[in-house]
DOBA-373827 format. One record per residue (C-alpha): residue number from 1; x, y, z. Coordinates in nm, 3 decimals. Layout:
// DOBA-373827
(node NUM,(X,Y,Z))
...
***
This chain:
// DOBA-373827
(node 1,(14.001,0.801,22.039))
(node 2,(13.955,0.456,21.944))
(node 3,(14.198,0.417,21.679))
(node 4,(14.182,0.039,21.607))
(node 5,(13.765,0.050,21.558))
(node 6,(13.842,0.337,21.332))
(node 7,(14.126,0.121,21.104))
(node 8,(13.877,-0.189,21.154))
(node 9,(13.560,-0.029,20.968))
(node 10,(13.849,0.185,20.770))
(node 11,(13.988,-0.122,20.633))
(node 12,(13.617,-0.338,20.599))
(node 13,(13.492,-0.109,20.389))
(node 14,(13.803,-0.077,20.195))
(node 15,(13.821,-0.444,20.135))
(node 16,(13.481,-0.437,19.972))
(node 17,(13.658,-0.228,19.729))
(node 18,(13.891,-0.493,19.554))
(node 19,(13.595,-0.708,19.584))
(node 20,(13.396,-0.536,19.324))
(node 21,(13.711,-0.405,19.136))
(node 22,(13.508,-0.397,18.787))
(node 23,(13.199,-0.228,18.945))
(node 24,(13.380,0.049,19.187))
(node 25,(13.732,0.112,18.960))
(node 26,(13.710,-0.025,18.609))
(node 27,(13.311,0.094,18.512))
(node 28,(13.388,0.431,18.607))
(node 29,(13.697,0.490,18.397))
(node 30,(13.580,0.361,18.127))
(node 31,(13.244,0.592,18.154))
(node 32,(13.453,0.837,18.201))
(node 33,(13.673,0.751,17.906))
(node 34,(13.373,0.703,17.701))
(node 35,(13.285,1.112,17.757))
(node 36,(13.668,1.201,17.628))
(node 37,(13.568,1.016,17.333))
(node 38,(13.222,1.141,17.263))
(node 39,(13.231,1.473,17.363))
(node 40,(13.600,1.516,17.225))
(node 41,(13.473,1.397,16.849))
(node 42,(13.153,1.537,16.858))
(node 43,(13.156,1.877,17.021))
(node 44,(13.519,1.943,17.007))
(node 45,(13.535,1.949,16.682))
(node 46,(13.283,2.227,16.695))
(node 47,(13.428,2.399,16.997))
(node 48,(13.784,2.427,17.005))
(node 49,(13.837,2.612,17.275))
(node 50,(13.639,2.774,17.567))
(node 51,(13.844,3.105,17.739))
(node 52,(14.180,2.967,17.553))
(node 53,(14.172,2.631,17.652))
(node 54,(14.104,2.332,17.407))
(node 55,(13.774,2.175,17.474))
(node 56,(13.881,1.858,17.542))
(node 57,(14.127,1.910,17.829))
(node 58,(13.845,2.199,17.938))
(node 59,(13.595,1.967,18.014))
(node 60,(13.841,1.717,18.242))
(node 61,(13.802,1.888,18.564))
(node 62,(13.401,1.849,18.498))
(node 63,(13.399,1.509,18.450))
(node 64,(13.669,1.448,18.747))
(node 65,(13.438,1.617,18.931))
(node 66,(13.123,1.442,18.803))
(node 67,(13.242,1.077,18.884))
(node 68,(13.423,1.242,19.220))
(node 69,(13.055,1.315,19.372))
(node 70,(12.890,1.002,19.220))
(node 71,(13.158,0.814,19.373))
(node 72,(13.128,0.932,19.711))
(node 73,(12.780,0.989,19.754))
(node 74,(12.760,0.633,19.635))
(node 75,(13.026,0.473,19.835))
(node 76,(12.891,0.717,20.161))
(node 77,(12.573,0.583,20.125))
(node 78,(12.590,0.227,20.048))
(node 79,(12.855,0.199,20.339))
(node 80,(12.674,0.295,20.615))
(node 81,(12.278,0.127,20.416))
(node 82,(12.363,-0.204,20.423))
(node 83,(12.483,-0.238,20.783))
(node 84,(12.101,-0.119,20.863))
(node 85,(11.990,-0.324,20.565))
(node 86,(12.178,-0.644,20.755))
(node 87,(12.081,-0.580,21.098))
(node 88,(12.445,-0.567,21.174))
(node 89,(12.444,-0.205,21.218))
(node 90,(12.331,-0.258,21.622))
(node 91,(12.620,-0.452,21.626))
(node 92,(12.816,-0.178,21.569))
(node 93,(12.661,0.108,21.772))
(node 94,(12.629,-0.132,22.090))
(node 95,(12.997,-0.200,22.072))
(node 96,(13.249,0.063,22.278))
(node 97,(13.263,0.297,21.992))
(node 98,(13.189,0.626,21.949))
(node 99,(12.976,0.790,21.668))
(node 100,(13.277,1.019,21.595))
(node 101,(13.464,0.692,21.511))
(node 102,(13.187,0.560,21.345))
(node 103,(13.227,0.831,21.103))
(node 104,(13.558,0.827,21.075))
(node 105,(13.590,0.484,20.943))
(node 106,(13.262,0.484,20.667))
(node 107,(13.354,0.863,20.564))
(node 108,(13.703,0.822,20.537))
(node 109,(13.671,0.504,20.348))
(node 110,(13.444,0.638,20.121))
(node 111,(13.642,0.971,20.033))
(node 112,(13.963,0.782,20.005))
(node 113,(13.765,0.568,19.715))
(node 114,(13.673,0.835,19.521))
(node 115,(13.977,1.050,19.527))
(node 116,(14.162,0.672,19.402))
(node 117,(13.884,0.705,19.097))
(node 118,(13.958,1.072,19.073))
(node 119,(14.316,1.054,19.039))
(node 120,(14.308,0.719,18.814))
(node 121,(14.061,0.929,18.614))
(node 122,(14.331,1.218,18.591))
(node 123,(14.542,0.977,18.470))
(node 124,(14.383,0.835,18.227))
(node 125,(14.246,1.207,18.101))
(node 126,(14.628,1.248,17.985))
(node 127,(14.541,0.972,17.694))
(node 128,(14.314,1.179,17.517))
(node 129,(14.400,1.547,17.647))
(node 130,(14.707,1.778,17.719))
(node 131,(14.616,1.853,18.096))
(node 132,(14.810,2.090,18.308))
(node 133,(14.756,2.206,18.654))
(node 134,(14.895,2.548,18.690))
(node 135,(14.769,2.550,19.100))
(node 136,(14.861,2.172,19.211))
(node 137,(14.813,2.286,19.633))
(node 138,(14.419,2.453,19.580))
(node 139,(14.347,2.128,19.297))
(node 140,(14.455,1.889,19.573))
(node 141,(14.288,2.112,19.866))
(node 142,(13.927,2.099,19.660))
(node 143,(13.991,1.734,19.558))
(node 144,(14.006,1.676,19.926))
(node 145,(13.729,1.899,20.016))
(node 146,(13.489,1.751,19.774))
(node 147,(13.565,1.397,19.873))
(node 148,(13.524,1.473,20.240))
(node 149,(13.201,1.659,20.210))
(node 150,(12.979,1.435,19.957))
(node 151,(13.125,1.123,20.129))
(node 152,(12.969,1.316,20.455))
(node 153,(12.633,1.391,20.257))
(node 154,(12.611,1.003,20.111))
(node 155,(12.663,0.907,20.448))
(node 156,(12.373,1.114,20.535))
(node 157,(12.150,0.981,20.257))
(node 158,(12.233,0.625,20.381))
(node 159,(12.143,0.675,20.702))
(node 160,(11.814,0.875,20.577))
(node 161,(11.715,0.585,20.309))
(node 162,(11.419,0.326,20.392))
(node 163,(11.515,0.128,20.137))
(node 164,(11.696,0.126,19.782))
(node 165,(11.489,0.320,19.619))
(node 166,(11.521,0.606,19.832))
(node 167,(11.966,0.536,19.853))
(node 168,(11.973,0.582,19.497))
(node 169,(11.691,0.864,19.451))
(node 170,(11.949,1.109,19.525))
(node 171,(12.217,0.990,19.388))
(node 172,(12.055,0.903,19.036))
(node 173,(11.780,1.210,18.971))
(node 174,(11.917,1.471,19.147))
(node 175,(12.329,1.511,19.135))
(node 176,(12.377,1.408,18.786))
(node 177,(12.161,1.728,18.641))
(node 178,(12.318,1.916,18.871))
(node 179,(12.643,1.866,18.799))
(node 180,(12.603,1.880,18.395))
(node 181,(12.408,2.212,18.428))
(node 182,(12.698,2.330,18.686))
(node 183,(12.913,2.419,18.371))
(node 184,(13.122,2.080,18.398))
(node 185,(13.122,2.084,18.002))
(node 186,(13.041,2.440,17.939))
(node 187,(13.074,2.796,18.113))
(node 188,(12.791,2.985,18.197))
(node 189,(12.931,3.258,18.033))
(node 190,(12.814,3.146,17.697))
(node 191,(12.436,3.123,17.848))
(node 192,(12.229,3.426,17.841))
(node 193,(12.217,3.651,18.141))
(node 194,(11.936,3.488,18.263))
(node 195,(12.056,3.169,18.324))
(node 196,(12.392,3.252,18.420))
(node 197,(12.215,3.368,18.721))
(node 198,(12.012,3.068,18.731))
(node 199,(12.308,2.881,18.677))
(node 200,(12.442,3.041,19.040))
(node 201,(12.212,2.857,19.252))
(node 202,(12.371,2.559,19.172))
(node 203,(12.592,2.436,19.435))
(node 204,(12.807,2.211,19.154))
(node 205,(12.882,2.524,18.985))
(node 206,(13.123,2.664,19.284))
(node 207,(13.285,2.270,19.255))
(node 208,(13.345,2.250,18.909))
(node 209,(13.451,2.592,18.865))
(node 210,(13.739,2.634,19.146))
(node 211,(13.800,2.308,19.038))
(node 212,(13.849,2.434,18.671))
(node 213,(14.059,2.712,18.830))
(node 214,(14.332,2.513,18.961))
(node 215,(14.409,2.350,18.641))
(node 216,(14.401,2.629,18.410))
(node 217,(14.325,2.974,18.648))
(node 218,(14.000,3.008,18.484))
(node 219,(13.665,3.061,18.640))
(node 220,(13.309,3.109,18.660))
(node 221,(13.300,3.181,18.966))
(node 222,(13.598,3.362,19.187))
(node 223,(13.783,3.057,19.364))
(node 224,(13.832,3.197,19.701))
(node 225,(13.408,3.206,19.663))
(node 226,(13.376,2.836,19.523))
(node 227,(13.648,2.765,19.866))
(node 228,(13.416,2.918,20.098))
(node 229,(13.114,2.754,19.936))
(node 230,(13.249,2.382,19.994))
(node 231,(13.347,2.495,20.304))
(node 232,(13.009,2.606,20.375))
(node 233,(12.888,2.306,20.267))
(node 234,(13.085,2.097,20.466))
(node 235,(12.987,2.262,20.793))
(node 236,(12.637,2.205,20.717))
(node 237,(12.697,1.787,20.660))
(node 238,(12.893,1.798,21.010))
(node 239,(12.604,2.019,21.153))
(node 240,(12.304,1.747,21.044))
(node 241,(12.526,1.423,21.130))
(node 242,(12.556,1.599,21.467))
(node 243,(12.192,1.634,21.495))
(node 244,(12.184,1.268,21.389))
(node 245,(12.380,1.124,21.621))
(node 246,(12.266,1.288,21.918))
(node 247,(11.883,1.163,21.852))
(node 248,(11.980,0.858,21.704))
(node 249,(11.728,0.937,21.409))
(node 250,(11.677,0.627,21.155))
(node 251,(11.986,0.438,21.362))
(node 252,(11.824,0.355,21.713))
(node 253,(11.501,0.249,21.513))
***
């Protein structure tokens, strides 16, 4: 294993980081801030709590998890795009380096940025909120699951993107629904039978709701199931970027 190409891209892409310090650590918090606000005022004071738990600290693990996958999928992407955007990404796979190292230093980068927003967002959620976390081993184990697997799946994306449009098509129209319909401010159970089964095709759901579970041992969704659906999901991002590497698809071309 090399580990010094692995710290080198590791610590490139981290560097890029405190380059755009308002864009990639500042924006997000104060989005996220911004929802605390809103949503407190306007719906909390409708809703004051959901299964015994005030709305307000309710809705945290949602909107952890909500900026967790934008951040990753983002950060995933954009790390490995704009080597191939550049040119500079045949640089990199002609030098003695394996793909598994490769991967190592983009994916890791990227997860370690968004479980810094996460955790600065957890923070900050103790402004506004009363937060507990009744399960601190499974809320770090799906913090670090989540990370690892969309940071895996933006990776993906970047190397699948032809050009911007296509990097953020994902990103943009697709995981944002998905994550507010996955019962990051809400829980299905106060949807009609209908769409609570709806609702269970959702992979976000299984996030945000073992998520949820760790902070306040409520769920939508039994936690040892949400566990084995990241897992799941994880296997299949290893499983493609396998495939990928061993054709060289969109890298060698």
């Amino acid at each position: 294993m090399n580990f010094e190409a692995i710290k080198s891209i590791y610590f490139f892409e981290m560097a890029r980081t405190r380059r755009t310090l308002l864009q990639s650590v500042v924006s997000p918090v104060i989005s996220t801030s911004l929802y605390f606000i809103v949503f407190g005022a306007a719906v909390g004071s409708r809703i004051q709590e959901v299964d015994g738990v005030p709305y307000g600290a309710f809705i945290t693990p949602g909107l952890i998890m909500l900026t967790l996958l934008g951040q990753c999928i983002s950060n995933g992407s954009f790390g490995i795009y704009f080597p191939k955007f550049t040119g500079t990404i045949y640089e990199v796979l002609s030098a003695p380096v394996a793909m598994t190292e490769i991967l190592l230093g983009y994916v890791g980068a990227a997860a370690t940025k968004g479980l810094m927003i996460g955790v600065i967002i957890l923070l900050t959620a103790n402004i506004f909120v009363d937060v507990r976390i009744e399960h601190p081993f499974m809320m770090a184990l799906f913090f670090l699951l989540t990370a690892i697997t969309f940071s895996l799946f933006g990776f993906m994306i970047g190397i699948w993107a032809a050009n911007f449009e296509q990097l953020n098509l994902i990103p943009m129209l697709v995981v944002p629904p998905l994550t507010f319909l996955g019962g990051s401010f809400y829980s299905i159970n106060m949807l009609p039978p209908f769409w609570q089964a709806v609702s269970h095709f959702n992979p976000v759901l299984y996030l945000v709701s073992g998520f949820r579970w760790s902070f306040f041992g409520i769920a939508d969704v039994n936690p040892l199931v949400s566990l084995g659906m990241i897992t799941f999901f994880l296997a299949i991002c290893l499983g493609t970027l396998g495939w990928i590497f061993k054709t060289g698809y969109r890298l060698r071309n």
